[in-house]
C-alpha positions in Angstrom: 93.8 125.8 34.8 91.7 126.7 37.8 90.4 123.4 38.2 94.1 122.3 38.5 94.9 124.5 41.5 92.2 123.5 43.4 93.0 119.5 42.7 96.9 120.3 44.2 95.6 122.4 47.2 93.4 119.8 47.7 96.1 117.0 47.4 98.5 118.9 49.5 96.4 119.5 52.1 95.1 116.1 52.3 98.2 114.7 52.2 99.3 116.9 55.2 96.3 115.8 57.1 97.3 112.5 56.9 101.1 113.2 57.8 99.9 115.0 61.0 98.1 111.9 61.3 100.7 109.9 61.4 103.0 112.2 63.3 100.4 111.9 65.9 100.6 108.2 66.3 104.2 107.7 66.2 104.5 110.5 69.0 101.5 108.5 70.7 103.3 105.3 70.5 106.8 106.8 72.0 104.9 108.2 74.9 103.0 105.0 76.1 106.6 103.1 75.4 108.3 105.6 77.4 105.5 105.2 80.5 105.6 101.7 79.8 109.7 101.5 80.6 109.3 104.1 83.4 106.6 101.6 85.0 108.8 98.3 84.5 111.7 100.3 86.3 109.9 101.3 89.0 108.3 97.8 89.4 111.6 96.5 89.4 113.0 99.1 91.9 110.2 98.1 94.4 110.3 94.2 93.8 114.6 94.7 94.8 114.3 96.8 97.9 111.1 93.9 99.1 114.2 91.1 98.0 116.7 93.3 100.0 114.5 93.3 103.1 113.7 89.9 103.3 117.3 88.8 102.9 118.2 91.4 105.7 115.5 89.8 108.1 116.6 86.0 107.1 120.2 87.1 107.8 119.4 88.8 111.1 117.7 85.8 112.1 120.3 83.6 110.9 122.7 85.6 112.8 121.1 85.3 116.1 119.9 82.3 116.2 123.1 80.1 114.3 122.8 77.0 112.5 121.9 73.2 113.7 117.8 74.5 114.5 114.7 72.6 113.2 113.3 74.8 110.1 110.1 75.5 112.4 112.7 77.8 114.9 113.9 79.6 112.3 110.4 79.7 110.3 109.0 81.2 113.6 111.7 83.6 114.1 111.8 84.9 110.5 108.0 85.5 111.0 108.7 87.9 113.6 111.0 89.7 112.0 109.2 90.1 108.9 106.2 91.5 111.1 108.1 94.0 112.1 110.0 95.1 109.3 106.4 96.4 108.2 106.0 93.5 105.7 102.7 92.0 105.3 103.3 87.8 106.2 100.6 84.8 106.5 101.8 81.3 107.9 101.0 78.2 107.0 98.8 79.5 103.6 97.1 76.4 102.4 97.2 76.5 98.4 95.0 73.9 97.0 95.2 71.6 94.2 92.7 71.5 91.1 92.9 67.9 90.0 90.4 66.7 87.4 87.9 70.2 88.2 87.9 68.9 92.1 89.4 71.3 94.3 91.7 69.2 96.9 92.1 72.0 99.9 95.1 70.4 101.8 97.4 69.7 98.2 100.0 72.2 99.7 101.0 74.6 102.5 103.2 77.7 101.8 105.7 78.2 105.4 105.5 81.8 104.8 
């Protein structure tokens, strides 16, 4: 009879072991979902008030300046403002092209 006891305790506190075990990870997975959402809002957040400032400074420019100009007026002037909207802009970035594991340094140049 004894021996029986002991086997149940046993059981029953193995199996809540293993249910706090599992409780554990479930709660472990919710969290790193939850940070995982609260990261891809934020990302997104950032990435539409960047696309709402460069739209601002392409319309300011646009406003001033009208339309009929060569693209290198308005490329230049869009520059400027960029600059000094606090944005961080190169010009005329060179991306190259890897064709056949040769790297070809003029394939392609980014206006801004």
């Amino acid at each position: 009879m004894v021996n029986i006891k002991i086997t149940i305790n046993c059981s029953i506190k193995n199996n809540n072991t293993e249910n706090h075990r599992v409780v554990t990870e479930v709660l472990r997975e919710k969290k790193r979902k939850e940070k995982k959402r609260k990261e891809k809002k934020y990302n997104k957040m950032v990435e539409n008030k960047l696309t709402e400032k460069i739209i601002g400074c392409a319309i300011e420019v646009h406003k001033i300046l009208g339309p009929g100009l060569l693209e290198s007026a308005y490329q230049e002037c869009l520059y400027y403002e960029l600059k000094i909207a606090g944005l961080k802009v190169e010009k005329e970035k060179s991306m190259p092209i890897v064709y056949k594991d040769i790297k070809l340094d003029h394939g392609y140049r980014i206006d801004l």
